[in-house]
C-alpha positions in Angstrom: -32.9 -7.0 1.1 -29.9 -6.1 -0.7 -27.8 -3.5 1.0 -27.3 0.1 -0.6 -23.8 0.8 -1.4 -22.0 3.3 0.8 -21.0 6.4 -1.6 -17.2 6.7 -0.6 -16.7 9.6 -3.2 -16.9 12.2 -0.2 -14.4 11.1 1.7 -11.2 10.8 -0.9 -12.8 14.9 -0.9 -11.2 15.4 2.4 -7.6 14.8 1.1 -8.7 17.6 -1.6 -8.7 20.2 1.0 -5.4 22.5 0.5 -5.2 21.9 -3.0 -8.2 23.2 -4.7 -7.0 26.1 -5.6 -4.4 24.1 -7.7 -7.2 22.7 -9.7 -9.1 25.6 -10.4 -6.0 27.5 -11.5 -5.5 24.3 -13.5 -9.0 24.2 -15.1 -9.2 28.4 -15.9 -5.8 28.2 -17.8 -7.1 25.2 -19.7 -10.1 27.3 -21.0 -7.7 29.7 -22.0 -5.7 27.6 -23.7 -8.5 26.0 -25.4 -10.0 29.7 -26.1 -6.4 30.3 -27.9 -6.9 27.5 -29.9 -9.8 28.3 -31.1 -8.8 31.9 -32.4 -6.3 30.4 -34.9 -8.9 29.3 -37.6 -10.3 32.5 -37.1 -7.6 34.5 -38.1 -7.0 31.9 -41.1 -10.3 32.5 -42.1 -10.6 35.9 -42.3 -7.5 36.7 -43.8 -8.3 34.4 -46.7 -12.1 36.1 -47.3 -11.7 39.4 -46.5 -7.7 40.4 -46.5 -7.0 38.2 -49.6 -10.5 38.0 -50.8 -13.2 40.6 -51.5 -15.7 39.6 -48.0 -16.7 42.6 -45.9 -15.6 42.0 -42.2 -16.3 44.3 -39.3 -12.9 44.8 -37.8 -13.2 44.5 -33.6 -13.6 47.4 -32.0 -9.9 47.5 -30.3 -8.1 46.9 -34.0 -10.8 49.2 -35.8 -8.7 52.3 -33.7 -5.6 52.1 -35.2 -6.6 50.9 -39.0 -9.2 50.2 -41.5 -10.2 47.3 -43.5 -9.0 48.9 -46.6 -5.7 49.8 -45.0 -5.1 46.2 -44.6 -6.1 45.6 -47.8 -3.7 47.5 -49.5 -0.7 46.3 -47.8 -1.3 42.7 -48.1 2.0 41.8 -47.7 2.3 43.4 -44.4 -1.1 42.2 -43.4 -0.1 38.6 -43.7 2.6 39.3 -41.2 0.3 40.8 -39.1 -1.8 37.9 -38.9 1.1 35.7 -38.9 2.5 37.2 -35.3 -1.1 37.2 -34.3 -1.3 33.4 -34.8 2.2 33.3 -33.0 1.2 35.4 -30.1 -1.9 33.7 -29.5 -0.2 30.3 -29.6 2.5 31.7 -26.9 -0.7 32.4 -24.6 -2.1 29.4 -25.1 1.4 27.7 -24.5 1.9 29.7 -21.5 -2.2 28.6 -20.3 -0.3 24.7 -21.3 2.6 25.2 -19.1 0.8 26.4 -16.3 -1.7 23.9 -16.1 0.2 20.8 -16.5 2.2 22.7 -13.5 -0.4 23.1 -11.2 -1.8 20.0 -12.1 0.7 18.3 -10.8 1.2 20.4 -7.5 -2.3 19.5 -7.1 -1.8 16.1 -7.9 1.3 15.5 -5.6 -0.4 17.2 -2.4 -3.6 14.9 -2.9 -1.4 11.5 -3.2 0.7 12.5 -0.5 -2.2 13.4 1.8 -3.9 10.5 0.9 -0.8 7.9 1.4 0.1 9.6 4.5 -3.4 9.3 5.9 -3.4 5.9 4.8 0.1 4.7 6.4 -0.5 6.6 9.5 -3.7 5.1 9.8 -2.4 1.6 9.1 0.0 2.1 12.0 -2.9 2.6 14.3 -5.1 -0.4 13.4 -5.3 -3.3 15.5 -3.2 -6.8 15.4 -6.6 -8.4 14.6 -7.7 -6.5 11.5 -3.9 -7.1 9.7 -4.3 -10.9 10.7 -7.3 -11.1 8.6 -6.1 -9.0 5.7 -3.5 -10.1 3.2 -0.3 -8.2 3.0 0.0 -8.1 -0.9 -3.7 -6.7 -0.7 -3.0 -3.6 1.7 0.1 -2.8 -0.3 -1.9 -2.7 -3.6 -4.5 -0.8 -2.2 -2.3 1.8 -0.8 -0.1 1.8 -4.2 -2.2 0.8 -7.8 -5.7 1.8 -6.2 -4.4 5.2 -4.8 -2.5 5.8 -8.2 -5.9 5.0 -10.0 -8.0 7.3 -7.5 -5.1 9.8 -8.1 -5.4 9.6 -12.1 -9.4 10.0 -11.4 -9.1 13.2 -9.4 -6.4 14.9 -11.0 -6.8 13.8 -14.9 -9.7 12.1 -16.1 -12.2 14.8 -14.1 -10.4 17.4 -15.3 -9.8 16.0 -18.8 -13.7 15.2 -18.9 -14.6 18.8 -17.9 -11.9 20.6 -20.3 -13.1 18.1 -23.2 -16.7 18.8 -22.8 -15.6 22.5 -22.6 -14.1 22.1 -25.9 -16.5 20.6 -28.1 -19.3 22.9 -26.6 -17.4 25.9 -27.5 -16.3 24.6 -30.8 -19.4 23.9 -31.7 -21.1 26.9 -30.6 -18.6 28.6 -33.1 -19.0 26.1 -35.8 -23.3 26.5 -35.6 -22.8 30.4 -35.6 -20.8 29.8 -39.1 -22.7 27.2 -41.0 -25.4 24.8 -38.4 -25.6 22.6 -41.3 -22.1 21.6 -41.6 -22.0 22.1 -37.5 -24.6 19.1 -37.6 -23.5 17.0 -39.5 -19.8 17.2 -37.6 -22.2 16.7 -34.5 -24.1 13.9 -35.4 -20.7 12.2 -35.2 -19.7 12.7 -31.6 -22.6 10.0 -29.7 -21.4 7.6 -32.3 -17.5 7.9 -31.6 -18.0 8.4 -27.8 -20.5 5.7 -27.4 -18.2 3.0 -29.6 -15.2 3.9 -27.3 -17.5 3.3 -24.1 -18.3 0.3 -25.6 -15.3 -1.0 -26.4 -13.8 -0.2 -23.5 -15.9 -1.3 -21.1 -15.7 -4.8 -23.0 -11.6 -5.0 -23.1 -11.6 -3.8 -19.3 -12.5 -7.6 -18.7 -9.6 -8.8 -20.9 -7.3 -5.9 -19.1 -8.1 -7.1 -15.5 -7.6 -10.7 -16.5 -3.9 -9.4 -17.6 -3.5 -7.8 -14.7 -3.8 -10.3 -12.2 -1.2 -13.2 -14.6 1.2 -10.7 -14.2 0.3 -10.1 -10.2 0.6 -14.6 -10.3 3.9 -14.2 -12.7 5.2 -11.8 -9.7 3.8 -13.9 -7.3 6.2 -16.9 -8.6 9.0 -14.8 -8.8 8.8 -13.6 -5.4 8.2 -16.9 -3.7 11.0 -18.1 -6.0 13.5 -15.5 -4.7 12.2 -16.1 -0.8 12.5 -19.7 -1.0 15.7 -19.6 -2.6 17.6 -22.0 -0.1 14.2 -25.1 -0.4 14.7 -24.4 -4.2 18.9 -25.3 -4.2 18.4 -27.7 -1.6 15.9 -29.6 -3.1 17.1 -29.1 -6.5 14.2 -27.6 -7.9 15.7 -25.0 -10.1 15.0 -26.7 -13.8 11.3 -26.9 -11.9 10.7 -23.6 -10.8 12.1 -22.5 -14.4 9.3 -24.4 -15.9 6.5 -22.7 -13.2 7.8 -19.3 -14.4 8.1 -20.1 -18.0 4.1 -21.6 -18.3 3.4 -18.3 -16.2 4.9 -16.1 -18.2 3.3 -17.8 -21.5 0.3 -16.9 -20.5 0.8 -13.5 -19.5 2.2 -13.1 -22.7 -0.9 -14.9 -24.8 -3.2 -12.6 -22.6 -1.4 -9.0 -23.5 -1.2 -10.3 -27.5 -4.2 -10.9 -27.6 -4.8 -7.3 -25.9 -2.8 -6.2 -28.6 -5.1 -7.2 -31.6 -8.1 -6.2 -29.7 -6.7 -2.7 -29.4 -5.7 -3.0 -33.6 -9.5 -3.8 -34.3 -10.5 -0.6 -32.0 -7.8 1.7 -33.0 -9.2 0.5 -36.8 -12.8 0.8 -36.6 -12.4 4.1 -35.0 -9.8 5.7 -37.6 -12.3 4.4 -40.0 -15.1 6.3 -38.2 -13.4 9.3 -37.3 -12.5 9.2 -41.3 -16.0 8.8 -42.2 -16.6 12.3 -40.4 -14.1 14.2 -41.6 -14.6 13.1 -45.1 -18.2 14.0 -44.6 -17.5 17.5 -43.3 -15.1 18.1 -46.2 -16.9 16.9 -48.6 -20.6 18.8 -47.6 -17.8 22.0 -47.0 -16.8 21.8 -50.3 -19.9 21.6 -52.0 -21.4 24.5 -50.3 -17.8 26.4 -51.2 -18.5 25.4 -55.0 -21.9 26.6 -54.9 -21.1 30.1 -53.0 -22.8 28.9 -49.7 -19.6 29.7 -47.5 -16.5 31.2 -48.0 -13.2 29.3 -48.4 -12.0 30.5 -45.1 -15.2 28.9 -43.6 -14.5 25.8 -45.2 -10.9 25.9 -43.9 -12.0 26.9 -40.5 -14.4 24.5 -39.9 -12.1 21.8 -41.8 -9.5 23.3 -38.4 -12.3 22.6 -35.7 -13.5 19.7 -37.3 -9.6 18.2 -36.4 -9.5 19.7 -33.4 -12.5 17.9 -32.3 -11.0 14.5 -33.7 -9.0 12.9 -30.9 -10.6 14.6 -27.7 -14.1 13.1 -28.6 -12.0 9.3 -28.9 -10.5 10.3 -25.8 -13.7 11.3 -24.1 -15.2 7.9 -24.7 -12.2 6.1 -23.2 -11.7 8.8 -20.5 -15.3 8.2 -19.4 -14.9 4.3 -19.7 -11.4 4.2 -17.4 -13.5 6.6 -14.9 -15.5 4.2 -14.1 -12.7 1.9 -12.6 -12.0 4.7 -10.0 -15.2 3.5 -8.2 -14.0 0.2 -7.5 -10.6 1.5 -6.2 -12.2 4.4 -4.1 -13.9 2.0 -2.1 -10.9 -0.5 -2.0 -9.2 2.7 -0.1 -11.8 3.6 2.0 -12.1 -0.2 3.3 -9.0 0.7 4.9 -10.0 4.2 6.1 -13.0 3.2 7.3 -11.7 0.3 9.6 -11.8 1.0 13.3 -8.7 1.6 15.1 -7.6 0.5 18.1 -9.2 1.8 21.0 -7.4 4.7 23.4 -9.3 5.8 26.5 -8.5 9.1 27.4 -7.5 8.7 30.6 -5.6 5.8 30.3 -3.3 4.6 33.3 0.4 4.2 33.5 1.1 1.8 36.4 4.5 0.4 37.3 4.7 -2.6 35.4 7.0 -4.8 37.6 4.2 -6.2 39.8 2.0 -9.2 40.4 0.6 -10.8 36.8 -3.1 -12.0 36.9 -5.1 -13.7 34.2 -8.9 -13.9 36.2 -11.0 -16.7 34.5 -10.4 -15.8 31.2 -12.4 -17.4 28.2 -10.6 -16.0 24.7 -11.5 -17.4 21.3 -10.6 -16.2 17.3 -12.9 -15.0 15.2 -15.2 -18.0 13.9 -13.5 -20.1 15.8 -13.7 -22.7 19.0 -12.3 -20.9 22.4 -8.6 -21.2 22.6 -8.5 -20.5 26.7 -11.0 -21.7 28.4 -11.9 -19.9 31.9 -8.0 -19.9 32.5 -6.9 -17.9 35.8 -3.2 -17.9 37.3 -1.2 -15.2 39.0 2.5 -14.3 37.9 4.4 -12.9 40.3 6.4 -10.4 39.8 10.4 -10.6 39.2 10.1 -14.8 38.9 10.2 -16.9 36.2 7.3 -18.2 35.1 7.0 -20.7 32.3 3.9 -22.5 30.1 4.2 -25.3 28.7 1.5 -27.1 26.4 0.8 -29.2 22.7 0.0 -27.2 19.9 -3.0 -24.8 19.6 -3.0 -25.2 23.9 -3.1 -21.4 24.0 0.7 -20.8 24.9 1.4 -17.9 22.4 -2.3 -16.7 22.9 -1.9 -16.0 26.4 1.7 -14.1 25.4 -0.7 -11.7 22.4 -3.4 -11.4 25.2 -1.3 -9.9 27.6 0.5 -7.3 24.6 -3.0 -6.6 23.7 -2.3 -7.9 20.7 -6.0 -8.8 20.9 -8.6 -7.6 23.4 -10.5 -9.4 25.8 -14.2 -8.7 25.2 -16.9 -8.4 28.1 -17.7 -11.4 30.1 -14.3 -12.6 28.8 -12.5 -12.7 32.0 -9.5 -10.1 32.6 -5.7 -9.9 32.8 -4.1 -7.3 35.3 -1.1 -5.8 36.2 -0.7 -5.0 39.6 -4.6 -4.2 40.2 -4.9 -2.8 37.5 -6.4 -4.3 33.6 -4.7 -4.1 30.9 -7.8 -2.5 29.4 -7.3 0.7 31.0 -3.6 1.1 30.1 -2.4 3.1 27.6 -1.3 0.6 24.5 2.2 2.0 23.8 2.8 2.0 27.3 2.0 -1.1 27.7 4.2 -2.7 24.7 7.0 -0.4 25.5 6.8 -1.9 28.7 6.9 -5.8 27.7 9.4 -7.1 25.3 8.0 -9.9 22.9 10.1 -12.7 21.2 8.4 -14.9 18.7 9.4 -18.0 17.7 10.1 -17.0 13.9 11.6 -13.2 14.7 11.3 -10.7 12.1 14.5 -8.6 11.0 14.9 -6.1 8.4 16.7 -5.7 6.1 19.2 -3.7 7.8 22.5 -4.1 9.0 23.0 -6.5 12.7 23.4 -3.2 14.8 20.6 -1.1 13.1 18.1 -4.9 14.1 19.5 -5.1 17.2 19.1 -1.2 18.4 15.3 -0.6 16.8 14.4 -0.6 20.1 15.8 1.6 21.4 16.8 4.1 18.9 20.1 6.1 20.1 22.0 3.4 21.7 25.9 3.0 21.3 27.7 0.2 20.4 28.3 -0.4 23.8 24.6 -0.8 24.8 24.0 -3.5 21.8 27.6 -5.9 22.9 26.1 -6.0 26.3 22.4 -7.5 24.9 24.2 -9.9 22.3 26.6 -10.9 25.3 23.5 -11.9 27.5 22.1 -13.5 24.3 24.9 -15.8 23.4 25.4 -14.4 19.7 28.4 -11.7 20.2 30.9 -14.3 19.2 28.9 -15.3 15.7 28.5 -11.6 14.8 32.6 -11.3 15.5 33.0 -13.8 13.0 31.5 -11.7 10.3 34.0 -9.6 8.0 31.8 -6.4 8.9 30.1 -7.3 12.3 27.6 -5.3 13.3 27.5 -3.7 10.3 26.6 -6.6 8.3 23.6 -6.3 6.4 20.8 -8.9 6.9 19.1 -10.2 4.2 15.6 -10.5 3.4 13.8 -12.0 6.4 17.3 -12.7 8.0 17.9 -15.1 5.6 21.3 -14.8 5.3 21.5 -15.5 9.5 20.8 -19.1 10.8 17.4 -19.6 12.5 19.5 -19.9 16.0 21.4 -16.9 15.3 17.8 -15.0 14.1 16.5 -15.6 17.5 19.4 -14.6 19.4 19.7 -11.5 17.5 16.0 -11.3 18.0 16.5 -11.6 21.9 19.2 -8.9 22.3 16.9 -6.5 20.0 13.9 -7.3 23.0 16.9 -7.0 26.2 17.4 -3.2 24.3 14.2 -2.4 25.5 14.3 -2.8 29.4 11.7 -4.1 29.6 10.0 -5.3 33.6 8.5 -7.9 31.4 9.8 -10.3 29.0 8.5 -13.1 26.9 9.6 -15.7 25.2 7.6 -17.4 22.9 9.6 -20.6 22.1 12.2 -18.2 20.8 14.9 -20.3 22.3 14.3 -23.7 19.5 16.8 -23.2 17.5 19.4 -23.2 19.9 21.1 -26.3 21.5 21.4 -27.0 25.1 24.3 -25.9 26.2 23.8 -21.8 24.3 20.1 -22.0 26.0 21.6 -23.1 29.3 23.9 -20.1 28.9 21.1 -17.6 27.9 18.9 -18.6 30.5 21.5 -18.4 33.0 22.7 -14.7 31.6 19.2 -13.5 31.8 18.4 -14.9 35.7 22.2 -12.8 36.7 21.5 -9.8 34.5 17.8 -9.0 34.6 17.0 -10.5 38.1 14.6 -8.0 38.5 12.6 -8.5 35.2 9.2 -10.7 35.5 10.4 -13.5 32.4 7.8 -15.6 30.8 9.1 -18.4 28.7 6.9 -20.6 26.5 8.3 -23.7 25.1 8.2 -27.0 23.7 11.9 -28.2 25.7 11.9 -29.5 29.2 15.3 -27.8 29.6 14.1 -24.6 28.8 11.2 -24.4 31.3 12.6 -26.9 34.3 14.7 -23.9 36.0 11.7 -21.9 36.6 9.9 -20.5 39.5 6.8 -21.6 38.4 5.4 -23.8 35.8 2.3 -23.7 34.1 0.8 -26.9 32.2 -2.3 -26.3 29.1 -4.1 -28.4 27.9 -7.0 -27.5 25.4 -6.6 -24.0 26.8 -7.4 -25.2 30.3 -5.0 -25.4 33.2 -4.2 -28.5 33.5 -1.3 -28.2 36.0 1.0 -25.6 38.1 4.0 -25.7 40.1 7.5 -26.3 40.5 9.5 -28.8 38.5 10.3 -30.6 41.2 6.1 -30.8 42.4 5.4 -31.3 38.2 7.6 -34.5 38.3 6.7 -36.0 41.4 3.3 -37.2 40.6 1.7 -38.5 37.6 0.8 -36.0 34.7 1.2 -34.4 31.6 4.6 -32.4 32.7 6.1 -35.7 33.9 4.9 -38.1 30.5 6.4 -34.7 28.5 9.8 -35.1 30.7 10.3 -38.9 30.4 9.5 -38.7 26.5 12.1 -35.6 26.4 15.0 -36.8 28.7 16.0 -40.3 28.5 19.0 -41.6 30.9 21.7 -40.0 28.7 19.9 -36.5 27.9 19.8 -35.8 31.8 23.6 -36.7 32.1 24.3 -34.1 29.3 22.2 -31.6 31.1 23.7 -31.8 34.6 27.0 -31.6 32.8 25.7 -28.6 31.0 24.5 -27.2 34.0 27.8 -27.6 36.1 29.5 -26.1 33.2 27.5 -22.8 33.1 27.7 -22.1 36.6 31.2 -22.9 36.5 31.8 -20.1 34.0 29.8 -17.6 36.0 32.1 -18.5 38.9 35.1 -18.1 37.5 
C-alpha cells in the first residue's frame, strides 16, 4: 500500500508566528491600493458623460453638500482640475497603500527567513554524527539556502500575489458587470483561457528549468573541485584538461538556457497574441455599442481602463499558480531536516570525573546496512597511561575512538563503554566531548588565521597559552618561519599548510582543550620519526596525567606505550606491552619485522637517545 504523504504545510506555519500581523497589514493596504486603482476610470468616465457631456449623474452624497451637478457644469474648466487633483490624490493613496505594503512585506518576509534559517542551523547543530554521515553536504546547504528562499517566495509573494490578484479581477469585474455584463463577459470569457495556457506552459518548461538548474549545480561542481584540487591539477599537469571538462560543461549549460530562451519567446508570443485577441475584442464590441448609443464614451473608456488593468495580473496569475506548486517540493526538502531526530539528552545526565579507568564491556558495533565492525570487543584503559591500538584497515581502530565521543551510540544488547563506572550513555554529550580531545588523521582547519585554528578550543586564550600547545606539538618553529605567524591565514582546508604541519597544528588546537583524555587517530603520519619521537615524548613530560590513546599504522608511534592493543576484523586479537607483543609469535611482531628492518631500529635508538638527551639538557 502506497504511503500517504505527510502534509508539511503546517509546520513552515510555526516560523509565521510573530509576523502575521506584517502580512495582514500587507494584504489590507494592497486592497486599498487596488480600490484606488480602480476609482481612476471612474472619474475619467464621468467627467467625460456627465461634466463634458450631457449624462445625468447622481453626485455622492459627501460632494452633493458643497455643489451641484450644474455647478460643475458651468465651470468646466475648473471641473477638469477638480477631477484632475482627484485622480492625483487618489493615486498618492494608492501609492502610499504601495509603499506600505512592499514595506511590511518585507519585515514580514525577513522575520519568517530568519526564523526559519535559525531554526534550521540551530537544529543542524544538534543532530547526530550519524545523520550528517549519511547526508550530502552540498544537499543540506541547498536545502537550507535555494529551498528556504523558494518556501520564502511562497509565503511572502506568490500567496499573497495570488490572493491580491484574485481580489483584483473579482472586483474589477464586479464593476465592469454593473456597467455593461455583456462586454464584462466577453472580457471574462478570456481569463480561464490566459490562466490555464500559462499553467500549461509552465508546468511543461518547469522540466526544461530544473534540467538547467542542475548543469549549472555540475558546471559549479567542476569549478569547485577544480579550485580544491588545485595542487593534483599543477602537478599532474592537467590544466589544458580541466579547461576542456569546464568548457563541454559550460556548452551545455549554455545550449540548455537558449533553448529556455526560445521557449519563453514562443510563450511570451502566443500569449501577447491572446491577450491581444481580448482586448481587441473588448474594444471592438465597446465601440459598437458606443456607435449605436448602448453605453457612453466614458464607459467605453472605462472599461477599455479595466480591461488593461486586468491584462498582466491574469498572465501572472497563471504563472504565479504554476511556480506555487514548486514550493511543495521544497517545503518538504526543509522539513526532512526539521523533522530528523536529534541527539538524545537525558535529563539527568551525569558529570563524572573523566580521568578514570576506561572500559569497553563486550561490545558488538556495526554501520548502518553494514557487517559488524567490532565484534564482542572488551578491554579496560587505565587511567593516566598510554594506551595504543593497532590494526589493518576497516579493524575498527577509528570506530572504537567515534564510539567512545559518542560520535555514534551503542544500541541495546550492543555491549557498553564506561568511564569510571559510569556509561557513556548517561553522560551529558558536551560534557563528554569537552572532556576528550579528538585528532583525526586528515584534521579540519578553517579558513582562519594559525592562532584563531589553534585557539577554537578554547576561545579567550593568549598568545601565550597557544606557543605552549605548538611547543608540545613540534610546529612553533614552522609557524615562526611565516612572514605573519600566527596570524597567517590558512587556506581552504589548510591547503596552504603541509599535511605534517595540518596535523601538528591540529594537535596543539586538541592540547587547548585540557582535555583528561586524548586521542590520536593516526594523526601523527605525516610526520617523520624524529618530530613524532619529539611529540610523543613532549606529551608523556607535559600531560602526564592525561589518559592518551594513540591509533596508528607506525610501530614507532605505538612501541612506547603502556599498553598495546592488536584488532583484527574488529576482534582482539592481542594485548600487552611491546616488549610481551614481540616476544612471541603474532600479528604485532610480523607488523614490527615488516616495519623495522636492521637499519630502521638503529635510526630509532639514535632518535630516541637524542630526544631524551634534549629533555636532559
Amino acid at each position: 500500500m502506497k504511503k500517504k504523504k505527510e502534509n508539511n504545510f503546517p509546520l513552515m506555519l510555526r516560523y509565521m508566528k510573530g509576523n502575521v500581523r506584517w502580512f495582514v497589514l500587507a494584504l489590507l493596504f494592497s486592497v486599498l491600493s487596488t480600490v484606488c486603482n480602480s476609482a481612476t476610470p471612474q472619474i475619467i468616465s464621468v467627467t467625460i458623460d456627465s461634466i463634458l457631456g450631457s449624462e445625468q449623474y447622481t453626485l455622492p452624497a459627501v460632494l452633493a453638500q458643497f455643489t451641484t451637478l450644474e455647478a460643475l457644469r458651468a465651470n468646466a474648466a475648473r471641473t477638469l482640475l477638480i477631477a484632475a487633483g482627484a485622480i492625483v490624490g487618489i493615486a498618492a493613496i494608492g501609492g502610499i497603500g504601495s509603499f506600505v505594503t512592499r514595506t511590511t512585506t518585507a519585515l514580514g518576509s525577513e522575520g519568517f527567513v530568519k526564523g526559519l534559517r535559525d531554526a534550521l542551523y540551530s537544529h543542524i547543530q544538534r543532530l547526530p554524527y550519524s545523520w550528517h554521515v549519511k547526508n550530502q553536504t552540498g544537499d543540506i546547504i541547498q536545502r537550507c539556502t535555494s529551498d528556504v528562499e523558494v518556501i520564502r517566495n511562497f509565503f511572502t509573494n506568490q500567496l499573497l500575489e495570488v490572493i491580491r490578484i484574485v481580489f483584483m479581477i473579482v472586483y474589477y469585474l464586479c464593476i465592469m458587470f454593473s456597467m455593461n455584463w455583456t462586454i464584462a463577459l466577453i472580457s471574462a470569457v478570456f481569463i480561464p483561457i490566459v490562466v490555464l495556457y500559462s499553467m500549461i506552459f509552465y508546468s511543461k518548461i518547469n522540466v526544461r528549468f530544473r534540467a538547467a538548474d542542475e548543469a549549472e549545480g555540475v558546471l559549479s561542481t567542476a569549478v569547485q573541485e577544480n579550485l580544491t584540487g588545485v595542487r593534483v591539477v599543477r602537478a599532474f599537469g592537467r590544466e589544458r584538461w580541466e579547461v576542456d571538462r569546464f568548457n563541454e560543461k559550460n556548452r551545455r549549460f549554455s545550449n540548455l538556457w537558449v533553448e529556455l530562451g526560445k521557449l519563453m519567446s514562443v510563450y511570451w508570443a502566443l500569449g501577447d497574441l491572446i491577450t491581444g485577441l481580448q482586448i481587441m475584442a473588448v474594444i471592438a464590441v465597446g465601440a459598437g455599442f458606443a456607435a449605436t448609443g448602448r453605453i457612453s464614451l466614458g464607459t467605453l473608456l472605462a472599461f477599455i481602463s479595466y480591461n488593461s488593468a486586468l491584462t498582466w495580473p491574469i498572465r501572472s496569475l497563471g504563472r504565479t499558480l504554476s511556480e506555487m506548486s514548486k514550493s511543495g517540493v521544497s517545503i518538504d526538502r526543509v522539513a526532512y531536516i526539521l523533522k530528523a531526530e536529534e541527539e538524545k539528552i537525558l535529563p539527568n545526565a551525569e558529570t563524572p570525573p573523566m580521568n578514570r579507568d576506561i572500559e569497553f564491556k563486550d561490545v558488538t558495533f556495526s554501520y548502518e546496512g553494514q557487517k559488524p565492525v567490532l565484534n564482542h570487543l572488551s578491554f579496560t584503559i587505565p587511567a593516566g597511561k598510554t594506551f595504543a591500538i593497532l590494526g589493518g584497515t576497516g579493524s575498527g581502530k577509528s570506530t572504537i575512538a567515534a564510539l567512545l565521543d559518542r560520535l555514534y551510540d551503542l544500541k541495546p544488547g550492543e555491549g557498553s563503554i564506561s568511564i569510571g563506572g559510569v556509561d557513556i550513555r548517561e553522560i551529558r554529550q558536551d560534557y563528554l566531548r569537552g572532556n576528550i580531545g579528538l585528532v583525526l588523521q586528515e584534521p579540519y582547519l578553517f579558513s582562519r588565521s594559525i592562532g584563531e585554528n589553534i585557539a577554537i578550543t578554547h576561545p579567550g586564550s593568549g598568545l601565550n597559552g597557544i606557543k605552549k600547545a605548538t611547543s608540545i606539538a613540534c610546529v612553533d618553529e614552522a609557524i615562526d618561519t611565516f612572514s605573519d605567524g600566527y596570524d597567517t591565514i590558512v587556506g581552504e582546508r589548510g591547503v596552504t599548510l603541509s599535511g605534517g604541519q595540518k596535523q601538528r597544528v591540529a594537535i596543539a588546537r586538541m592540547l587547548m582543550q585540557e582535555a583528561p583524555v586524548m586521542i590520536f587517530d593516526d594523526s601523527l603520519s605525516a610526520v617523520d620519526a624524529e618530530t613524532d619521537a619529539k611529540i610523543r615524548e613532549a606529551l608523556g613530560q607535559r600531560m602526564s596525567d592525561s589518559t592518551v590513546i594513540l591509533i596508528s599504522h607506525r610501530i614507532t608511534t605505538l612501541m612506547q606505550a603502556d599498553q598495546i592493543l592488536v584488532l583484527k576484523d574488529g576482534e582482539l586479537s592481542e594485548i600487552g606491552t611491546h616488549a610481551e607483543l614481540i616476544s612471541h609469535p603474532g600479528i604485532y611482531r610480523d607488523i614490527y619485522d615488516i616495519q623495522m628492518a636492521a637499519a630502521d631500529r638503529e635510526l630509532l635508538e639514535d632518535t630516541d637517545e637524542a630526544v631524551k638527551g634534549g629533555a636532559a639538557e
